[in-house]
C-alpha positions in Angstrom: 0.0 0.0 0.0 2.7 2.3 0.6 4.4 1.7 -2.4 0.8 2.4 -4.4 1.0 5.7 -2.1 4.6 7.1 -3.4 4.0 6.0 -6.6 0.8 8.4 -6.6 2.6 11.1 -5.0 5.2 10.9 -7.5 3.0 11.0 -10.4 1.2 14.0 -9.4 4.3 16.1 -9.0 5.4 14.6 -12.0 2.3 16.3 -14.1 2.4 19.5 -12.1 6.0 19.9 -13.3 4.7 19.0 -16.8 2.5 21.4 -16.7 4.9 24.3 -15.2 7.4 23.1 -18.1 5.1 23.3 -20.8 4.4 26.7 -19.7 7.3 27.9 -19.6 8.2 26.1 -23.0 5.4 27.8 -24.7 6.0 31.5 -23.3 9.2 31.8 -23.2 9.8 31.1 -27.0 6.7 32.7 -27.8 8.0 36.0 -26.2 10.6 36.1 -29.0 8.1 37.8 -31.3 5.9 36.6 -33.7 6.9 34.0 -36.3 4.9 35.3 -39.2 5.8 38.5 -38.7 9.4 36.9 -38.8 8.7 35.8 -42.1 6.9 38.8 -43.9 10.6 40.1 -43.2 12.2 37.4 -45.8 9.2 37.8 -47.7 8.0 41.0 -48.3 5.5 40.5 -51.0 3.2 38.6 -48.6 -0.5 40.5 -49.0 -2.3 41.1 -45.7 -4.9 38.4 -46.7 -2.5 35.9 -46.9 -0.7 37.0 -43.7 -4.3 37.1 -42.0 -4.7 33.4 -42.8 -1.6 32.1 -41.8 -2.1 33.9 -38.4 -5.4 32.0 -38.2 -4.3 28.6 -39.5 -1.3 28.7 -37.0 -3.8 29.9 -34.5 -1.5 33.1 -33.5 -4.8 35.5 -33.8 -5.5 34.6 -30.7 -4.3 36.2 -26.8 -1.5 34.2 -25.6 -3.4 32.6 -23.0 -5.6 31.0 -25.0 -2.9 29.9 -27.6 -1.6 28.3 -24.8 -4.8 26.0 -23.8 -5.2 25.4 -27.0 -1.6 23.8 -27.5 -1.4 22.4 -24.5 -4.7 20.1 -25.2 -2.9 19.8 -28.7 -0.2 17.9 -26.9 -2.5 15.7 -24.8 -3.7 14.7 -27.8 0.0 13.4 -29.1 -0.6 16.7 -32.0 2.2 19.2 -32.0 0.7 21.3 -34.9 1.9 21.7 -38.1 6.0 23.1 -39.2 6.0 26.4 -40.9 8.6 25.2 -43.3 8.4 21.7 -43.7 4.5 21.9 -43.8 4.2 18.6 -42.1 2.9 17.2 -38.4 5.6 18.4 -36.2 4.9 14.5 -34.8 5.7 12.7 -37.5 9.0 15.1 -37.5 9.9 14.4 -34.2 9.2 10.5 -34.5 10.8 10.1 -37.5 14.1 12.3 -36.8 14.1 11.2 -33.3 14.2 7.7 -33.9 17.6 8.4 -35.6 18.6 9.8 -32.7 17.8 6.7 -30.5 19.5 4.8 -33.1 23.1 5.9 -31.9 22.2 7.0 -28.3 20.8 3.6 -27.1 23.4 1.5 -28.2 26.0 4.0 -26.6 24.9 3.9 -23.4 24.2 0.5 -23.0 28.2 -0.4 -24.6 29.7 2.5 -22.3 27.3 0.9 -18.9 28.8 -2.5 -20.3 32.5 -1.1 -20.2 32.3 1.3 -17.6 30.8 -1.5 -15.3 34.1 -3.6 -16.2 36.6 -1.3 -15.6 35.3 1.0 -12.7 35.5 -2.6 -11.1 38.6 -3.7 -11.9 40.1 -0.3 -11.2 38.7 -0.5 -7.6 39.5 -3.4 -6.7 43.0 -2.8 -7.5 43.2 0.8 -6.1 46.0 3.0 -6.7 47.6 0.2 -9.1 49.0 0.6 -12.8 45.3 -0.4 -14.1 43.8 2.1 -11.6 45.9 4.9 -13.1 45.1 4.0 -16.1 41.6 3.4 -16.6 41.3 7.0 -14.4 43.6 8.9 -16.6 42.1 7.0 -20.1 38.6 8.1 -18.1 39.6 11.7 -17.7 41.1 11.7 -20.6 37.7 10.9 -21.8 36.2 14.0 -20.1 38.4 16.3 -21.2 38.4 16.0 -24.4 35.7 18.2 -26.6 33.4 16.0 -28.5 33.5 17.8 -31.9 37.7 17.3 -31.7 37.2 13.2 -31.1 34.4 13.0 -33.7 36.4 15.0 -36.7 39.8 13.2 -35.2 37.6 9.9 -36.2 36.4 11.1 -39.1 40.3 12.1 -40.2 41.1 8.6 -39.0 39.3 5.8 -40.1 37.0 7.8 -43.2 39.9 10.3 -44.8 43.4 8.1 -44.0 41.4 4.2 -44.2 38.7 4.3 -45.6 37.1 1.9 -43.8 34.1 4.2 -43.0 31.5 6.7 -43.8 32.4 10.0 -42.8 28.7 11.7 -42.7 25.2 10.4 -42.8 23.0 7.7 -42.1 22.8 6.2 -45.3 24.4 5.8 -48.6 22.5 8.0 -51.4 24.1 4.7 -53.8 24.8 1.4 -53.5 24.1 0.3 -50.0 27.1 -1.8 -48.1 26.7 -5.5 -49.8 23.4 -4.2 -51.1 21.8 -4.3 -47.7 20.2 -1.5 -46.3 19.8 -2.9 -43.2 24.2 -3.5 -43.0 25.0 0.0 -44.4 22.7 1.5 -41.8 25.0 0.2 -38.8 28.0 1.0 -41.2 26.9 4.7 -40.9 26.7 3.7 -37.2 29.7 3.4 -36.2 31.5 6.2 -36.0 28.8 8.4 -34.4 28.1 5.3 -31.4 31.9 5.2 -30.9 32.4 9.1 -30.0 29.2 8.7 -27.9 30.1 5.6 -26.6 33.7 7.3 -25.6 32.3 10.2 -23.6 29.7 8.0 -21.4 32.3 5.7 -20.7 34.7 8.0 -19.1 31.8 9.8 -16.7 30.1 6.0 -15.7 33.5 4.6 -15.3 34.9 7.3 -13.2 31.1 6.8 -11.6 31.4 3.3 -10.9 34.7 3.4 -9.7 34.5 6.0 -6.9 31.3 4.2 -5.5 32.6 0.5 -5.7 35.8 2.2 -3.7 33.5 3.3 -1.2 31.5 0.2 -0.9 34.2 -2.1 -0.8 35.6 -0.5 2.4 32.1 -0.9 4.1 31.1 -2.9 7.2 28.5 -5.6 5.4 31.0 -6.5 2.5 33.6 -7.2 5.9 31.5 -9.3 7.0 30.2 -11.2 3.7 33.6 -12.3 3.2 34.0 -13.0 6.7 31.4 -15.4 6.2 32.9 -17.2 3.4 30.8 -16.0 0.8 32.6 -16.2 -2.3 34.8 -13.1 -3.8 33.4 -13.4 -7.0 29.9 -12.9 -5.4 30.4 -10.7 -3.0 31.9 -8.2 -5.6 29.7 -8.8 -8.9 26.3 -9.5 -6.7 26.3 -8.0 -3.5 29.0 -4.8 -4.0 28.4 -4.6 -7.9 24.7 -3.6 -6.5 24.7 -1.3 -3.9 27.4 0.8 -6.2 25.1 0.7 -8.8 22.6 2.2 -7.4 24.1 5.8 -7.0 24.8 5.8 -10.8 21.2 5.8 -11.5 20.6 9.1 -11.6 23.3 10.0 -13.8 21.7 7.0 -16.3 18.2 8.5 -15.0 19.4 12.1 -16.6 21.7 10.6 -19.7 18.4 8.6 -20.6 16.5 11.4 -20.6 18.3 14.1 -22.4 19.2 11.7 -25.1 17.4 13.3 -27.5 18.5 17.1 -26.2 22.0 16.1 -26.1 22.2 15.2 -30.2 23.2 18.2 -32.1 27.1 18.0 -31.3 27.2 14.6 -32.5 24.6 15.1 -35.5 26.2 18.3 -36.5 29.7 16.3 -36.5 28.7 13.7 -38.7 25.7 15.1 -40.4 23.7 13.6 -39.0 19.8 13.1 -39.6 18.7 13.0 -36.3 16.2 15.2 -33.9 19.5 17.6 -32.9 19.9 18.3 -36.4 15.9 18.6 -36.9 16.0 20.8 -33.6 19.5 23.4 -34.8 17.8 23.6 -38.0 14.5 24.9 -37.0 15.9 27.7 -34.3 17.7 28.9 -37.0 14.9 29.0 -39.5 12.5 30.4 -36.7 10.5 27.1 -37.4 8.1 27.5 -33.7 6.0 24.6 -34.0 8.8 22.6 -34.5 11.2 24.6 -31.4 8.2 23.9 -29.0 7.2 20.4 -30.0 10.9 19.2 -29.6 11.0 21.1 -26.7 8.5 19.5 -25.1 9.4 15.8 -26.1 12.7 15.9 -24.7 11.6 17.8 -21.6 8.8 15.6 -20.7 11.6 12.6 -21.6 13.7 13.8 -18.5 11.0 14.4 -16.5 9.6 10.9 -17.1 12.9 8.9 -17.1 13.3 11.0 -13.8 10.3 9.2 -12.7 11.1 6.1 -13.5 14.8 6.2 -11.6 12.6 6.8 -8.6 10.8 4.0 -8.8 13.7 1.8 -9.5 15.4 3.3 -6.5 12.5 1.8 -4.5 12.6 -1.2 -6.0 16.1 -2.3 -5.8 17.4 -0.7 -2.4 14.8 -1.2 0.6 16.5 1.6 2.7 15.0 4.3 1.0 12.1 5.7 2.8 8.2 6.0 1.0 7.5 8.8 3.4 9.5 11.3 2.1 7.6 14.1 0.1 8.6 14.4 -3.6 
């Protein structure tokens, strides 16, 4: 029963902040001035008719506060409106660009949780050895480095001096990899999951490696092994486990802002993924577009947010359900 109580608890907070985010989504980038009017100044030949019916096709003839209801049971409806200058659903946009985003995001995080896992272990149990220095240099290294250098560094590497892969897109324009579409789609993967893949690695290993430090100086790992518990088990069961569980607000977060975190990577390697989709319209002043992306990837956080919560419930018994959100 307490369980069905926090989970309650949390999901109403979780829609008031929707709502207070939408808000602020929809003024904020409304307050930049009127798109149409934007427009008439790149197109000057624009007749007041026709500027009179796109105000009321794009619903901007009407006060701000109503625009606002008026969007906002848009989106409970799953309908974003309609771009300015693609003249399409801003859903099917977002769906079909973001979905190329996901396409190199997912797979970095779960290789870099699969790597960093390994060797924020290994370093930590061999603390302040060779391997520890190394994977924590390598891992802030990692850090330090700014993604667009790694990503054209790649590029120079394995596309320019070896050829061995594509330098931009997702796709070849001709003659697919062994004419498969399917195999020249993760060739055009590679490069971009392998620059993600780098940068997650070095913050979840440095991550993983601090808290396994810390658990494996505790009192209950002590006495597991004073028990006779096997070291394998005590470390990848019982120690793996409770150092996981700090690192899931940092996956909680890079889940979430997968999609908001995309234009470095998409701009690097042209990318034709929601970052690209999202750069593109701010610069063309494309607001149905700004706002609907805008609210995908914010109500993404705010969700995955939710979600870590529960988990943390889930897999560690210690944390209190009375606690207000």
């Amino acid at each position: 029963m307490r369980v069905f109580v926090f989970l309650a608890r949390r999901l109403i907070f979780a829609i008031i902040l929707m709502l207070g985010v939408s808000a602020a989504i929809f003024f904020l980038i409304n307050a930049i001035g009127n798109p149409i009017e934007l427009m008439m100044a790149e197109t000057p030949g624009m007749t007041g008719e026709v500027i009179e019916r796109m105000k009321g096709y794009y619903g901007l003839d009407q006060p701000p506060l109503t625009r606002y209801l008026l969007w906002l049971g848009r989106l409970l409806h799953l309908d974003f409106g309609t771009s300015i200058v693609y003249n399409q659903p801003v859903g099917s946009l977002i769906a079909t660009w973001g979905w190329q985003t996901l396409k190199i995001q997912l797979p970095a995080i779960l290789i870099a949780l699969a790597i960093a896992i390994l060797f924020g272990v290994t370093a930590a149990r061999r603390q302040h050895s060779r391997s520890d220095f190394t994977v924590m240099g390598t891992a802030l290294l990692g850090q330090s480095l700014p993604a667009f250098f790694l990503g054209i560094l790649l590029i120079f590497v394995f596309s320019y001096t070896l050829d061995w892969l594509p330098s931009y897109g997702a796709y070849s324009t001709r003659n697919p990899l062994w004419g498969s579409p399917t195999l020249d789609a993760l060739w055009h993967m590679i490069l971009p999951v392998a620059m993600l893949t780098f940068f997650n690695t070095a913050t979840l290993t440095l991550l993983m490696r601090s808290n396994m430090v810390d658990v494996l100086k505790s009192d209950f790992i002590a006495a597991m092994r004073a028990s006779g518990i096997p070291e394998r088990r005590v470390i990848y069961v019982h120690a793996l486990r409770a150092a996981f569980i700090p690192m899931l607000t940092y996956l909680g977060l890079l889940i979430g802002l997968m999609l908001g975190t995309a234009p470095v990577t998409e701009s690097v390697f042209t990318w034709p993924g929601l970052g690209s989709l999202y750069v593109a319209a701010i610069h063309q002043l494309d607001y149905p577009v700004i706002m609907g992306a805008s609210a995908v990837i914010a109500f993404m956080l705010i969700c995955t947010t939710l979600l870590t919560d529960v988990i943390y419930v889930l897999i560690d018994p210690r944390i209190s359900l009375e606690g207000g959100p």
